[in-house]
Structure formats: structure tokens, C-alpha cells
PDB file of N, CA, C and O in Angstrom:
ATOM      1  N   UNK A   1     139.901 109.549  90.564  1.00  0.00           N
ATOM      2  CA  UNK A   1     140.738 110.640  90.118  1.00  0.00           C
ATOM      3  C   UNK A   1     141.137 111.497  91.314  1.00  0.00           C
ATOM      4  O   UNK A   1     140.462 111.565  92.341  1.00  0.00           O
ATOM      5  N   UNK A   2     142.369 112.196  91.093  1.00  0.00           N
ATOM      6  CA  UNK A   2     142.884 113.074  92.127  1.00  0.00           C
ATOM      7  C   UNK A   2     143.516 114.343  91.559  1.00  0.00           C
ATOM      8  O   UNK A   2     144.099 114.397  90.476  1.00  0.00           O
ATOM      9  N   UNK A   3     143.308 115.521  92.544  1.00  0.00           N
ATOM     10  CA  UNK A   3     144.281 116.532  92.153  1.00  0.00           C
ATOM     11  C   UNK A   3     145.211 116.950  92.436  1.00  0.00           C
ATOM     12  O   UNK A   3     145.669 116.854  93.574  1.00  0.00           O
ATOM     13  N   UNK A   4     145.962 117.744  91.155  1.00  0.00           N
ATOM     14  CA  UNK A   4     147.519 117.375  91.306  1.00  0.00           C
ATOM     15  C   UNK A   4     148.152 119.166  91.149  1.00  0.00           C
ATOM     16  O   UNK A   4     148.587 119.394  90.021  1.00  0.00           O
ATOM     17  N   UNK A   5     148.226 120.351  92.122  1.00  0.00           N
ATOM     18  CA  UNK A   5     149.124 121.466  91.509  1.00  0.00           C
ATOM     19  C   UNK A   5     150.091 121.507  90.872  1.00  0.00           C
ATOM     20  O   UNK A   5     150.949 120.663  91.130  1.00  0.00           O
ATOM     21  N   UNK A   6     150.236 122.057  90.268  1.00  0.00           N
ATOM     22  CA  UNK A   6     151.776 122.229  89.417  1.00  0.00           C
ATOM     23  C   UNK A   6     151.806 123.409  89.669  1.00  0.00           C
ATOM     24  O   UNK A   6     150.916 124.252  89.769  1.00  0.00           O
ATOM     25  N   UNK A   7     153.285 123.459  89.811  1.00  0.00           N
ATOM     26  CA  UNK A   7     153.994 125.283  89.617  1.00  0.00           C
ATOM     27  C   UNK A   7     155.047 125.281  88.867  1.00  0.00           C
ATOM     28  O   UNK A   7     156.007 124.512  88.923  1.00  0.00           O
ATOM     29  N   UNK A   8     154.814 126.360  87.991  1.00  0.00           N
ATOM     30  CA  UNK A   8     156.018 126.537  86.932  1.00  0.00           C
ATOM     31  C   UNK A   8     156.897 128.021  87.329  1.00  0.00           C
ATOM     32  O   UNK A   8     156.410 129.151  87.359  1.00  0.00           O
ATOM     33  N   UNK A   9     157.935 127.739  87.536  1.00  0.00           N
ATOM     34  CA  UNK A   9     159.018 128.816  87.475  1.00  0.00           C
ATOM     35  C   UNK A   9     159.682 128.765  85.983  1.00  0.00           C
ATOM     36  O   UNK A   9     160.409 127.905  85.486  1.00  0.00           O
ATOM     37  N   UNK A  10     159.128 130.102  85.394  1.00  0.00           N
ATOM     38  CA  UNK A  10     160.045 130.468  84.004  1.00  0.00           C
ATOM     39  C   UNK A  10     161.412 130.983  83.865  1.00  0.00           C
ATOM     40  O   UNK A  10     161.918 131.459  84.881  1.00  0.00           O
ATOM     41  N   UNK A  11     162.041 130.969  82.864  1.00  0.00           N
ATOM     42  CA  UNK A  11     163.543 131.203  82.556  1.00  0.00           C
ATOM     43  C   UNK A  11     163.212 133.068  82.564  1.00  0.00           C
ATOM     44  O   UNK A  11     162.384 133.780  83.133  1.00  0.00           O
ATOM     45  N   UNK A  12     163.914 133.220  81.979  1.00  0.00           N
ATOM     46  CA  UNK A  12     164.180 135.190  82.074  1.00  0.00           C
ATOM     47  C   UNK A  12     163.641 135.549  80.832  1.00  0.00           C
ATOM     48  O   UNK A  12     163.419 136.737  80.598  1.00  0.00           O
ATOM     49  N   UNK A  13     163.395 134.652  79.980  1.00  0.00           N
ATOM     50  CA  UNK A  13     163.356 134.656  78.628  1.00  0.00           C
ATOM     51  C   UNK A  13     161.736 135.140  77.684  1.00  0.00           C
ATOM     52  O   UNK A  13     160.990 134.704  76.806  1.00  0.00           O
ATOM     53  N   UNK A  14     161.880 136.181  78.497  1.00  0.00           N
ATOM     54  CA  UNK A  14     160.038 136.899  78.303  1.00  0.00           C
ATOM     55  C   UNK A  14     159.426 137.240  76.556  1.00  0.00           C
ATOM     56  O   UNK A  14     158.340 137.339  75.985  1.00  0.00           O
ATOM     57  N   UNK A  15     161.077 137.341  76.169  1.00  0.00           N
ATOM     58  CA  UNK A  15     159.947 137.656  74.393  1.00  0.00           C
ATOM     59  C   UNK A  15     159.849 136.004  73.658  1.00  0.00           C
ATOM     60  O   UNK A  15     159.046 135.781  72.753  1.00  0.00           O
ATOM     61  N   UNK A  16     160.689 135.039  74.145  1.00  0.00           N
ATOM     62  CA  UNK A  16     160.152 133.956  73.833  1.00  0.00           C
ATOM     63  C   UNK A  16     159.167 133.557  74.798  1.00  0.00           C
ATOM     64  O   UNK A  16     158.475 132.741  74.190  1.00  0.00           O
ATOM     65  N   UNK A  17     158.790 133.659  75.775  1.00  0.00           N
ATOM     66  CA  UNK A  17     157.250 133.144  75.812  1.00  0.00           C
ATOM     67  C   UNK A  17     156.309 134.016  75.806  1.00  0.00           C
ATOM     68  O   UNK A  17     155.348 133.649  76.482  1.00  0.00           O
ATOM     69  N   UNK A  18     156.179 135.105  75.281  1.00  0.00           N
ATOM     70  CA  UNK A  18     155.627 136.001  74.880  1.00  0.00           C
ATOM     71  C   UNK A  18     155.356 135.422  73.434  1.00  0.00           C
ATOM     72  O   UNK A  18     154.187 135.416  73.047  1.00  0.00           O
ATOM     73  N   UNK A  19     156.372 134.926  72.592  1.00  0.00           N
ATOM     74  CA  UNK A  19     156.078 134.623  71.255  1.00  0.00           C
ATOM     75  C   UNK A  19     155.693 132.992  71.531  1.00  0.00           C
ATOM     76  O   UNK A  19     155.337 132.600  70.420  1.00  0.00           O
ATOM     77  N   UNK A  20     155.620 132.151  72.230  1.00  0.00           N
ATOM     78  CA  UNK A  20     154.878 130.932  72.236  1.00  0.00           C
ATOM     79  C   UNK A  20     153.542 130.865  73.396  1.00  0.00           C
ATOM     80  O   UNK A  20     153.098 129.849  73.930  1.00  0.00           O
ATOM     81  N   UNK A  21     153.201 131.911  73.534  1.00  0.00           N
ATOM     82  CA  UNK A  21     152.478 132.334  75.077  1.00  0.00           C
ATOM     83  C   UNK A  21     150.757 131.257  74.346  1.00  0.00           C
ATOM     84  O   UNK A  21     150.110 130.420  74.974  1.00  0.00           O
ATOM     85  N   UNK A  22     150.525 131.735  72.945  1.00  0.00           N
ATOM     86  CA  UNK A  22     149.372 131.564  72.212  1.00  0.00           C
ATOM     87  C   UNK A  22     149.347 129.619  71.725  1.00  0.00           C
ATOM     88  O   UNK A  22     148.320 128.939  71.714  1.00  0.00           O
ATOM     89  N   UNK A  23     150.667 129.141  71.398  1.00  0.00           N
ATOM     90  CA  UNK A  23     150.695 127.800  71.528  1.00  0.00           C
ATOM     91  C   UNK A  23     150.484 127.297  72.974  1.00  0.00           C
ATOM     92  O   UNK A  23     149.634 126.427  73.163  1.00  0.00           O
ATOM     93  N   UNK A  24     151.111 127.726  73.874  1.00  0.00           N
ATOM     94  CA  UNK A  24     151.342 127.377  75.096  1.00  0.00           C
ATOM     95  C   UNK A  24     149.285 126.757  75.910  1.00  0.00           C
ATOM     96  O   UNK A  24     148.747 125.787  76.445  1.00  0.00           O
ATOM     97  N   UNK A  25     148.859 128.607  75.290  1.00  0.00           N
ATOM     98  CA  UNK A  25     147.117 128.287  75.853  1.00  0.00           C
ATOM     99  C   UNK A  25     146.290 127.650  75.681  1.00  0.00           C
ATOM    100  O   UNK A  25     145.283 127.433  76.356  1.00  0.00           O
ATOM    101  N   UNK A  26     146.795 127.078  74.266  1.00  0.00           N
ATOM    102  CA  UNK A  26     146.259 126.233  73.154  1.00  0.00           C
ATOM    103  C   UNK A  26     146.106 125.254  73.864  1.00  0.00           C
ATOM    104  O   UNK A  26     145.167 124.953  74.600  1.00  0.00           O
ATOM    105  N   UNK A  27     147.514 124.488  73.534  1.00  0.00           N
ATOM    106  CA  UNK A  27     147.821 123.527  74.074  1.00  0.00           C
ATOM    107  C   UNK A  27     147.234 122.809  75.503  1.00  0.00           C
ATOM    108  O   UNK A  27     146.884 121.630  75.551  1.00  0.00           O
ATOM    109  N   UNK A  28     147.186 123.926  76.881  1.00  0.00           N
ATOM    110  CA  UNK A  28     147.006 123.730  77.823  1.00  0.00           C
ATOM    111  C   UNK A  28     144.996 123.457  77.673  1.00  0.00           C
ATOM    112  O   UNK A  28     144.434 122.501  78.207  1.00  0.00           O
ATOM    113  N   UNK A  29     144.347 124.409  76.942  1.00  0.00           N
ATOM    114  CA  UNK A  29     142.993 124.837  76.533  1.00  0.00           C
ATOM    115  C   UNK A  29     142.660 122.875  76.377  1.00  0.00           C
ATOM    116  O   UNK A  29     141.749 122.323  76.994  1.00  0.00           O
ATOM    117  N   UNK A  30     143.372 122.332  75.681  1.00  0.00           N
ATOM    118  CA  UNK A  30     142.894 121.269  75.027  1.00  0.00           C
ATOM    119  C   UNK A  30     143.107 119.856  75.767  1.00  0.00           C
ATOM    120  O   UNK A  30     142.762 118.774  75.292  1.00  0.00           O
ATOM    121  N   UNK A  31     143.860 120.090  77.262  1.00  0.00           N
ATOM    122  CA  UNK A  31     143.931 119.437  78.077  1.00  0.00           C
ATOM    123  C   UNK A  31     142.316 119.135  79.134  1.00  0.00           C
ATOM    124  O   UNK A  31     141.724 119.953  79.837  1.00  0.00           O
ATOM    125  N   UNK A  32     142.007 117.787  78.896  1.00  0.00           N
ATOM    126  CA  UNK A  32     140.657 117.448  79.260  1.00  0.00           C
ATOM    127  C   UNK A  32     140.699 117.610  81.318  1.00  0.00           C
ATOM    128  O   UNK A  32     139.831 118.078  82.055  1.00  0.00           O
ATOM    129  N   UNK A  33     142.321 116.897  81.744  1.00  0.00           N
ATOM    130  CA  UNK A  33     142.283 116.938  83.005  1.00  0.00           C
ATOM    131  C   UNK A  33     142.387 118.608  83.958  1.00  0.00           C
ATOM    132  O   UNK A  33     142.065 118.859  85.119  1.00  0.00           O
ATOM    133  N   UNK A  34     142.900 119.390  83.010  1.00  0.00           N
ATOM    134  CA  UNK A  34     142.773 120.549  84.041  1.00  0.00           C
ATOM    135  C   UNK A  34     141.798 121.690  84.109  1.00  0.00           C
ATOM    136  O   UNK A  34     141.381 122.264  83.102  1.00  0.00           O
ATOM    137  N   UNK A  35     141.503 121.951  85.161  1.00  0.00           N
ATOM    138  CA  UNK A  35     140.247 122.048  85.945  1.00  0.00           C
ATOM    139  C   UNK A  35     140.999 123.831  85.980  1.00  0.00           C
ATOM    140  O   UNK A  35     140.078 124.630  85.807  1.00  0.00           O
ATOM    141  N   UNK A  36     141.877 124.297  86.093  1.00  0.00           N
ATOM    142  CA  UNK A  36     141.945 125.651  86.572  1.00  0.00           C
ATOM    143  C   UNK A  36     143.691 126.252  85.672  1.00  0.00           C
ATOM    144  O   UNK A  36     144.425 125.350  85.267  1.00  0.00           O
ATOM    145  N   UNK A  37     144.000 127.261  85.534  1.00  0.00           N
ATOM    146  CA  UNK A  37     145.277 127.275  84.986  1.00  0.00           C
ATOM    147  C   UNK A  37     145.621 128.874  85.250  1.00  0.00           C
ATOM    148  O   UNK A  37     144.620 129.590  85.243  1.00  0.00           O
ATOM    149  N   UNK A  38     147.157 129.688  85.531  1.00  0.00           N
ATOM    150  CA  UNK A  38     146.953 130.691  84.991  1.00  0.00           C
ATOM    151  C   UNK A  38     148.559 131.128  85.716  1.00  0.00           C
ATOM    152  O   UNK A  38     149.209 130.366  86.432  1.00  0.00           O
ATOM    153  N   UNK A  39     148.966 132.509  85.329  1.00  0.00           N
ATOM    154  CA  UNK A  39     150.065 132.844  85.813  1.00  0.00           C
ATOM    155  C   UNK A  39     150.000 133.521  87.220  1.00  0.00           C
ATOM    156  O   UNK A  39     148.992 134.073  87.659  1.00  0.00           O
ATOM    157  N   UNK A  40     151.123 133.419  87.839  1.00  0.00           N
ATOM    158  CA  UNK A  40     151.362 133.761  89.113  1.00  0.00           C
ATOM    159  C   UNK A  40     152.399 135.207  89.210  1.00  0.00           C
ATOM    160  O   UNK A  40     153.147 135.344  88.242  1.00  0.00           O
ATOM    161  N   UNK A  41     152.501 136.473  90.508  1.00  0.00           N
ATOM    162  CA  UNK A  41     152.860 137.264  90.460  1.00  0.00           C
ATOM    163  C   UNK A  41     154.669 137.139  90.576  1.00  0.00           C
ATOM    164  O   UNK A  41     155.604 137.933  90.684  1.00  0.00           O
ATOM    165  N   UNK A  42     154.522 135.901  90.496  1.00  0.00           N
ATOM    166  CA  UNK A  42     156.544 135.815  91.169  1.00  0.00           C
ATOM    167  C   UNK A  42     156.747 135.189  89.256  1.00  0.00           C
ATOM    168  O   UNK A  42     157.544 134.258  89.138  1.00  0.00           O
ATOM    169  N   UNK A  43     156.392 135.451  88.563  1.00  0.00           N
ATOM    170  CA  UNK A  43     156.869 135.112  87.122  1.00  0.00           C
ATOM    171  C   UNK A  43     156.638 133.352  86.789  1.00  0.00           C
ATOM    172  O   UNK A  43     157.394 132.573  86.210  1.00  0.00           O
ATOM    173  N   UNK A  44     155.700 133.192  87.220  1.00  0.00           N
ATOM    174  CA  UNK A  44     155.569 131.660  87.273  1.00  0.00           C
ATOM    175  C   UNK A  44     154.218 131.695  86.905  1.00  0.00           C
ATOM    176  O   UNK A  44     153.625 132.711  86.542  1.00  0.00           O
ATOM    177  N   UNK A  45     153.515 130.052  87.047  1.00  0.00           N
ATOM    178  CA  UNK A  45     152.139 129.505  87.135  1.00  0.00           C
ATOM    179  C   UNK A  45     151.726 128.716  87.808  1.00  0.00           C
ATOM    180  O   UNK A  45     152.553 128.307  88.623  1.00  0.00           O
ATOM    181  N   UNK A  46     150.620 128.204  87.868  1.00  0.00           N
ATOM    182  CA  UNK A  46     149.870 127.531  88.959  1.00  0.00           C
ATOM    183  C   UNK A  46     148.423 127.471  87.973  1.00  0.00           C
ATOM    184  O   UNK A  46     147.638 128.251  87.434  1.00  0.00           O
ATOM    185  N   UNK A  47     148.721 125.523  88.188  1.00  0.00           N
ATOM    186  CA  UNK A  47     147.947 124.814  87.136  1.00  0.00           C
ATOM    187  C   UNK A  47     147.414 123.476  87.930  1.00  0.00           C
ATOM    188  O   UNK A  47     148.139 122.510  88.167  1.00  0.00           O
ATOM    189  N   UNK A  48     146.383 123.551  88.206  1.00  0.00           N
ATOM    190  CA  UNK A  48     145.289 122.633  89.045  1.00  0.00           C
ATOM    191  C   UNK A  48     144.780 121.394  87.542  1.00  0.00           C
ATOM    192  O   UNK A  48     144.451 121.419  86.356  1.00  0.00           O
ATOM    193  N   UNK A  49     145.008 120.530  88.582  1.00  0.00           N
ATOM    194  CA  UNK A  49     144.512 119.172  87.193  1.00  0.00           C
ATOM    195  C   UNK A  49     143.950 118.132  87.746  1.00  0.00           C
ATOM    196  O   UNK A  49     144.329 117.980  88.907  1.00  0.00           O
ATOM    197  N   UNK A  50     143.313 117.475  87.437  1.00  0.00           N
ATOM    198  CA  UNK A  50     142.465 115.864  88.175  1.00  0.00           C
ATOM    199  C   UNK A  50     142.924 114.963  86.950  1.00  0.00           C
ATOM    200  O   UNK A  50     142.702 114.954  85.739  1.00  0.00           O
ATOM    201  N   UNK A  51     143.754 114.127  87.947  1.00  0.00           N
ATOM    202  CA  UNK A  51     144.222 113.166  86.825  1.00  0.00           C
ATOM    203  C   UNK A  51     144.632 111.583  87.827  1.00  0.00           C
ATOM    204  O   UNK A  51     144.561 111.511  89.054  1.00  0.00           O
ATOM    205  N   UNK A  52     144.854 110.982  87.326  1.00  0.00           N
ATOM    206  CA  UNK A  52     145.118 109.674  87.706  1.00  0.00           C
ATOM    207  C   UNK A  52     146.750 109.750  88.768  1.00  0.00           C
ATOM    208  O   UNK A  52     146.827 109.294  89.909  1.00  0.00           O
ATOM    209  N   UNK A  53     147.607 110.263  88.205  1.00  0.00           N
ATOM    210  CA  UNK A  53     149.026 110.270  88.991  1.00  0.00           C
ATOM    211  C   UNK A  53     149.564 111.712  88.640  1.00  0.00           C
ATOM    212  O   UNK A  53     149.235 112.595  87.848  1.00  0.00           O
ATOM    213  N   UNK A  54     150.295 111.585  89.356  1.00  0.00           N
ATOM    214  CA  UNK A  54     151.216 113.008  88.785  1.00  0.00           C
ATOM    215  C   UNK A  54     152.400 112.387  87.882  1.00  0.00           C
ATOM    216  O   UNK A  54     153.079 113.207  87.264  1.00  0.00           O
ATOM    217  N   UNK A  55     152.648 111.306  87.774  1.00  0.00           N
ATOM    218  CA  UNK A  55     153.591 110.746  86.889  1.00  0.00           C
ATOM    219  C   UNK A  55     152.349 111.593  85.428  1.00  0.00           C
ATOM    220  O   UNK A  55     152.811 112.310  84.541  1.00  0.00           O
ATOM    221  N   UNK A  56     150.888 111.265  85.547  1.00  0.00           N
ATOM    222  CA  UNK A  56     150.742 111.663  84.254  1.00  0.00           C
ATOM    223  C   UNK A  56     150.622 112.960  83.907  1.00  0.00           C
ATOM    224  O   UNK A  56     150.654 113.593  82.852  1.00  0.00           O
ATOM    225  N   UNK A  57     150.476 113.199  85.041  1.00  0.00           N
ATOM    226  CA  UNK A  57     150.523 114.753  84.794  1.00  0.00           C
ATOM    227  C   UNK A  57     151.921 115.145  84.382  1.00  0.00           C
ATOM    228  O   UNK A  57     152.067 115.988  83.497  1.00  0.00           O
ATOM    229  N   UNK A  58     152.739 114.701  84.849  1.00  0.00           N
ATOM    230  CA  UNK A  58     154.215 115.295  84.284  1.00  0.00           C
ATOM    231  C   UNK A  58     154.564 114.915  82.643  1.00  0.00           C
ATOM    232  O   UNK A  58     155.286 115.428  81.788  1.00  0.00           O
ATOM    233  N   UNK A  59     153.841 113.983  82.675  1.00  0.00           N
ATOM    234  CA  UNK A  59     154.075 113.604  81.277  1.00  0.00           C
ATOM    235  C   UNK A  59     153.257 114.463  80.265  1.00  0.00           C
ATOM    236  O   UNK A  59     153.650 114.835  79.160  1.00  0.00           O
ATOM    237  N   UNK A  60     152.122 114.694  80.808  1.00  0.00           N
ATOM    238  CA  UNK A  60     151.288 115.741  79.653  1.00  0.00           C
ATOM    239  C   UNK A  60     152.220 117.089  79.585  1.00  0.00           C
ATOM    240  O   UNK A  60     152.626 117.584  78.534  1.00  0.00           O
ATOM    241  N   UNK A  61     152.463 117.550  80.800  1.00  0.00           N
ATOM    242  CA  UNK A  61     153.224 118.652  80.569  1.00  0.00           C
ATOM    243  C   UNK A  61     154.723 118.621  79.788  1.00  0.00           C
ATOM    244  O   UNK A  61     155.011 119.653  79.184  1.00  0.00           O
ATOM    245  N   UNK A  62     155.424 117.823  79.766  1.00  0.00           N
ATOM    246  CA  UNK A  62     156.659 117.533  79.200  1.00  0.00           C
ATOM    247  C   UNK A  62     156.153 118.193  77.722  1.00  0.00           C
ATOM    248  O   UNK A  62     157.017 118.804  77.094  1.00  0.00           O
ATOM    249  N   UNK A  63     154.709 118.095  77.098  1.00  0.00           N
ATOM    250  CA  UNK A  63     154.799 118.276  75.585  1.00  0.00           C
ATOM    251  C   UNK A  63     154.209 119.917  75.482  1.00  0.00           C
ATOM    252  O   UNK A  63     153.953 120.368  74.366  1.00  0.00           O
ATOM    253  N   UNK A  64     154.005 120.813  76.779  1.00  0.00           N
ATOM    254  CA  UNK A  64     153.740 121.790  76.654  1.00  0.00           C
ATOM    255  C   UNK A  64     154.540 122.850  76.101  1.00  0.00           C
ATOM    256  O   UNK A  64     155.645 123.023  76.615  1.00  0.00           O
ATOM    257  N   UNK A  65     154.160 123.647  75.077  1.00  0.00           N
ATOM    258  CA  UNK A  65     155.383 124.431  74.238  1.00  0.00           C
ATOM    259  C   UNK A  65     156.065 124.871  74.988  1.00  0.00           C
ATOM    260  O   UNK A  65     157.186 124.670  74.522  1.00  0.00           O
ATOM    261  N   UNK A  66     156.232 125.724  76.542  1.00  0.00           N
ATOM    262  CA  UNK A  66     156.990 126.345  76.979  1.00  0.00           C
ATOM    263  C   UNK A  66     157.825 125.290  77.577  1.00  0.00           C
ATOM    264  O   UNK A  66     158.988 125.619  77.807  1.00  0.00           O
ATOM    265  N   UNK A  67     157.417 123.913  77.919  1.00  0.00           N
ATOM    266  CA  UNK A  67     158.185 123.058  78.114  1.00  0.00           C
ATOM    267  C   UNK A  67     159.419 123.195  77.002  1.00  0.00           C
ATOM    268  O   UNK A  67     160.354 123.996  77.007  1.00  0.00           O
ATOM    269  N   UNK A  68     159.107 122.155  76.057  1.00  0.00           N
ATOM    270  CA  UNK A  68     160.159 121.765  75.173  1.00  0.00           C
ATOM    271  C   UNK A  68     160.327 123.157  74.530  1.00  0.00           C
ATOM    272  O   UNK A  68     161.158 123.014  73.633  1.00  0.00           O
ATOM    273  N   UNK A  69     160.043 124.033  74.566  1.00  0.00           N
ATOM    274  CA  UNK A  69     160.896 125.877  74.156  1.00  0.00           C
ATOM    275  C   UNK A  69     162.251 125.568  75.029  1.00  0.00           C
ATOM    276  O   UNK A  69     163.408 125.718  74.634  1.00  0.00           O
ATOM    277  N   UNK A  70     161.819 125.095  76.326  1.00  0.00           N
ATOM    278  CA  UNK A  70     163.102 125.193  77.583  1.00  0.00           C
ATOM    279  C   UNK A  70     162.940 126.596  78.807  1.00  0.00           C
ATOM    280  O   UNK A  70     163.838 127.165  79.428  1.00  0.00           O
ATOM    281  N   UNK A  71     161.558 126.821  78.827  1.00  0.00           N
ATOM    282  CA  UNK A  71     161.159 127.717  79.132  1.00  0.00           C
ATOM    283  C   UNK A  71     160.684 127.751  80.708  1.00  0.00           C
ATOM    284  O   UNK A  71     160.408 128.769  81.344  1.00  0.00           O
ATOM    285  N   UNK A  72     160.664 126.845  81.025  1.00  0.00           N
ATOM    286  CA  UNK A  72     160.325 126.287  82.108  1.00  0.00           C
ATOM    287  C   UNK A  72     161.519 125.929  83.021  1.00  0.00           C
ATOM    288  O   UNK A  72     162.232 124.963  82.750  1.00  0.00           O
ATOM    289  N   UNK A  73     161.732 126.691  84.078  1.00  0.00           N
ATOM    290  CA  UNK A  73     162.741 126.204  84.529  1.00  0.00           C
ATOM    291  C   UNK A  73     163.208 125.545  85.720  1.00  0.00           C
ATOM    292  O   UNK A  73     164.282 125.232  86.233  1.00  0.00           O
ATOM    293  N   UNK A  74     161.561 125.429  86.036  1.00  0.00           N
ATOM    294  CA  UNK A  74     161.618 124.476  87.493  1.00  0.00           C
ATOM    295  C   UNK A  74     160.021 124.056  87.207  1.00  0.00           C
ATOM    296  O   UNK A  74     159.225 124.880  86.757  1.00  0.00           O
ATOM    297  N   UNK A  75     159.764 123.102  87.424  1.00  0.00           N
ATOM    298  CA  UNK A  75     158.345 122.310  87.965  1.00  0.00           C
ATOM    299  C   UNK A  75     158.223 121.946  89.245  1.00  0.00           C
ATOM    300  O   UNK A  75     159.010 121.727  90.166  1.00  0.00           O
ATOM    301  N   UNK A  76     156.801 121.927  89.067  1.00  0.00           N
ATOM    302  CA  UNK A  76     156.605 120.573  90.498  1.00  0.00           C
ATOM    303  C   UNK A  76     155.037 120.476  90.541  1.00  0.00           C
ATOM    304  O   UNK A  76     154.180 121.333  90.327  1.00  0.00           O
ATOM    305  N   UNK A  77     154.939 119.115  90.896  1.00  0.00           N
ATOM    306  CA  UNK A  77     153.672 118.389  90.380  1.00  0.00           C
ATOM    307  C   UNK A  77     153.596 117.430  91.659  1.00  0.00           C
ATOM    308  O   UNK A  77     154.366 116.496  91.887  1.00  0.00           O
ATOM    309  N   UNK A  78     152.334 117.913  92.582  1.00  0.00           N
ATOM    310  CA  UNK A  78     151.821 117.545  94.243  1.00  0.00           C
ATOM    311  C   UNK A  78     150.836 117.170  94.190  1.00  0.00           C
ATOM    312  O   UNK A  78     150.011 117.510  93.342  1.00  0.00           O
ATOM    313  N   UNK A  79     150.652 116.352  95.101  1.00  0.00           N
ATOM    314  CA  UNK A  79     149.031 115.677  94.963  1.00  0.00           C
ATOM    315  C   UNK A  79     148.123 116.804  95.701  1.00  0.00           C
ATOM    316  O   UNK A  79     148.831 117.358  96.541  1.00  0.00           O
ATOM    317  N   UNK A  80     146.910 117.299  95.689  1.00  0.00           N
ATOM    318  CA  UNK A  80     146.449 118.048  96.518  1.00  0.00           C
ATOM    319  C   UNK A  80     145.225 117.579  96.533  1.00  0.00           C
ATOM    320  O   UNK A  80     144.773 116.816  95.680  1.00  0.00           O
ATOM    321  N   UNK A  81     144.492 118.101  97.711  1.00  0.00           N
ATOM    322  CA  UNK A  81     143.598 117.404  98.803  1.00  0.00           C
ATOM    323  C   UNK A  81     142.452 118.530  99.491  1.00  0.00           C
ATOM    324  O   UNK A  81     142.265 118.735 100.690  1.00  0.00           O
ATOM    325  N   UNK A  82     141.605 119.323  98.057  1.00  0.00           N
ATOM    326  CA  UNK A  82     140.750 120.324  98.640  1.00  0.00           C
ATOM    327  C   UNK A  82     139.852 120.281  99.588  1.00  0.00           C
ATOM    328  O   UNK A  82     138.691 120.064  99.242  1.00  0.00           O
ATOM    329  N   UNK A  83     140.103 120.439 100.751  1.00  0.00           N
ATOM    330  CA  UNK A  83     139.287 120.430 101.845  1.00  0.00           C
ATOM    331  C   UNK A  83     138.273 121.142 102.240  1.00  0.00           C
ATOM    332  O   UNK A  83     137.295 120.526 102.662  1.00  0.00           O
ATOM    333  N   UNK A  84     138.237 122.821 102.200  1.00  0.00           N
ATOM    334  CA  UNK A  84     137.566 123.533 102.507  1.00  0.00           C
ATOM    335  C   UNK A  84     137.495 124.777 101.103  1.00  0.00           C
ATOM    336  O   UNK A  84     138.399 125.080 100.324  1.00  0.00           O
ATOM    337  N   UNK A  85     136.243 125.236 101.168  1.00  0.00           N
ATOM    338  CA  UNK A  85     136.074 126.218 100.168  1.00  0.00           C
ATOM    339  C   UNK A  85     135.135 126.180  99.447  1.00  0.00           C
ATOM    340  O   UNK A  85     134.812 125.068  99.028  1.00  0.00           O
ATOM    341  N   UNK A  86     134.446 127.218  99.084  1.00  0.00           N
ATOM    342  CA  UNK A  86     133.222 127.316  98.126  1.00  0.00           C
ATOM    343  C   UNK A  86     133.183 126.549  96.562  1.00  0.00           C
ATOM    344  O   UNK A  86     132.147 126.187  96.004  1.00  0.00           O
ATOM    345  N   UNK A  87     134.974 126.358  95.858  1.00  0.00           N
ATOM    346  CA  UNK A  87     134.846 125.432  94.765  1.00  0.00           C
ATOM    347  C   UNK A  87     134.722 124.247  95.404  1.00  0.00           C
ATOM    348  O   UNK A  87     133.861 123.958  94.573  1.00  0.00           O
ATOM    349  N   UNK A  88     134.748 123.649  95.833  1.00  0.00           N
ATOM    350  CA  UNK A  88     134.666 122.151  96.445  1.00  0.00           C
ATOM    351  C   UNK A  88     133.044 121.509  95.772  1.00  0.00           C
ATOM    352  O   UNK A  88     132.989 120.426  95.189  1.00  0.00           O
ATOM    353  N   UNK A  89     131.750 122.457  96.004  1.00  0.00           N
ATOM    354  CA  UNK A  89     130.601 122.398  95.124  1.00  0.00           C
ATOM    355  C   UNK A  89     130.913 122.363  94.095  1.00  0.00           C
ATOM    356  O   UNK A  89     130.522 121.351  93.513  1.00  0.00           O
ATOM    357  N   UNK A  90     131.774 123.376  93.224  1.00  0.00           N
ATOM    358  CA  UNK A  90     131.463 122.992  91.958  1.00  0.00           C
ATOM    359  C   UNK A  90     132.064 122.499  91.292  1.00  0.00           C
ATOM    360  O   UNK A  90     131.840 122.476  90.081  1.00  0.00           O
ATOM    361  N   UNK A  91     133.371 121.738  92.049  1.00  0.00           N
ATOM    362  CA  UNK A  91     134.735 120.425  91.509  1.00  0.00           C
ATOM    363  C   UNK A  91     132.933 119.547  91.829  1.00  0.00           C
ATOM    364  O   UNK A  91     132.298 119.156  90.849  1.00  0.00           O
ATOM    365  N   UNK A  92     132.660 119.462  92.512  1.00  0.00           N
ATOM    366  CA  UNK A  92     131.305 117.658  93.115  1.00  0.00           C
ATOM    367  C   UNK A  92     132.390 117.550  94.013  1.00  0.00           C
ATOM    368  O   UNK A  92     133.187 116.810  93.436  1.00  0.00           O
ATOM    369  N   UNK A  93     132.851 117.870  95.079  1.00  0.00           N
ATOM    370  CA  UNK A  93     133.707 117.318  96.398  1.00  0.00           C
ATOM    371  C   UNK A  93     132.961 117.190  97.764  1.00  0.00           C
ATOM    372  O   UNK A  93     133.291 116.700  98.844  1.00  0.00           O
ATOM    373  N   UNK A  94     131.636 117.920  97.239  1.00  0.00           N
ATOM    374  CA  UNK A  94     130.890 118.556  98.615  1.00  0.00           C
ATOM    375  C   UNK A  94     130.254 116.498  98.967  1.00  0.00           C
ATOM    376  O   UNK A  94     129.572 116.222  99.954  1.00  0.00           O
TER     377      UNK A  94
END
């Protein structure tokens, strides 16, 4: 397995994901591969996952409510390669 960041840039559209914000956590909550999740100060997110490809990772996300809302208005899904840092123990990387 490998990990994969994602960053989500949202649309302008704050009372709809405000009103799917609770599907959205759900949804993400019930995802077995990600390891970390949460919003970012530029109106976006940043969502850490261990998964096999980022092809699958893109695909899990495709069914995330703010996805198909249309809420999402840029992705991107990178392989990443934790090198240094105190989580590294408690991913088991050490």
C-alpha cells in the first residue's frame, strides 16, 4: 500500500456544502483507506489515504457528496512518500 494526498478546491457555493457538509463526513468517516482528512485555510481540503493507486483513490472520491453536488472544483490525487516526522511511528513507517 501507498499514500496518496488529495486536495480539494471548492466552488463559491458555501450554503450548499454547508447543507451536504454532514453527508460529505459520513461518507468520508466510512472510508477504510484514509488515514487523516480535514479542511484547509484557502477554502479547500487535504485528505491523506493509503491505498493501492490513486486511480483508486479517484474513484472512491468521484462518489463523495460534495463530489457529485459539483462542489468540488478542482482535485488532485499524488502519490506521497512520508519521510520524516513523528507520525511516521504511528502510520508503522518507522
Amino acid at each position: 500500500m501507498s499514500y496518496f494526498a488529495v486536495t480539494y478546491a471548492y466552488t463559491d457555493d458555501t450554503a450548499a456544502r454547508d447543507e451536504l457538509r454532514p453527508a460529505h463526513r459520513e461518507f468520508l468517516a466510512a472510508q477504510a483507506t484514509l488515514a487523516l482528512s480535514g479542511p484547509t485555510d484557502d477554502d479547500g481540503a487535504l485528505l491523506l489515504f493509503e491505498a493501492g493507486s490513486a486511480d483508486e483513490v479517484a474513484t472512491l472520491l468521484d462518489e463523495d457528496p460534495f463530489a457529485t453536488a459539483g462542489l468540488v472544483a478542482e482535485r488532485s490525487v499524488v502519490g506521497w512518500n512520508p519521510v520524516l516526522g513523528p507520525w511516521r511511528e504511528q502510520l508503522g513507517l518507522s
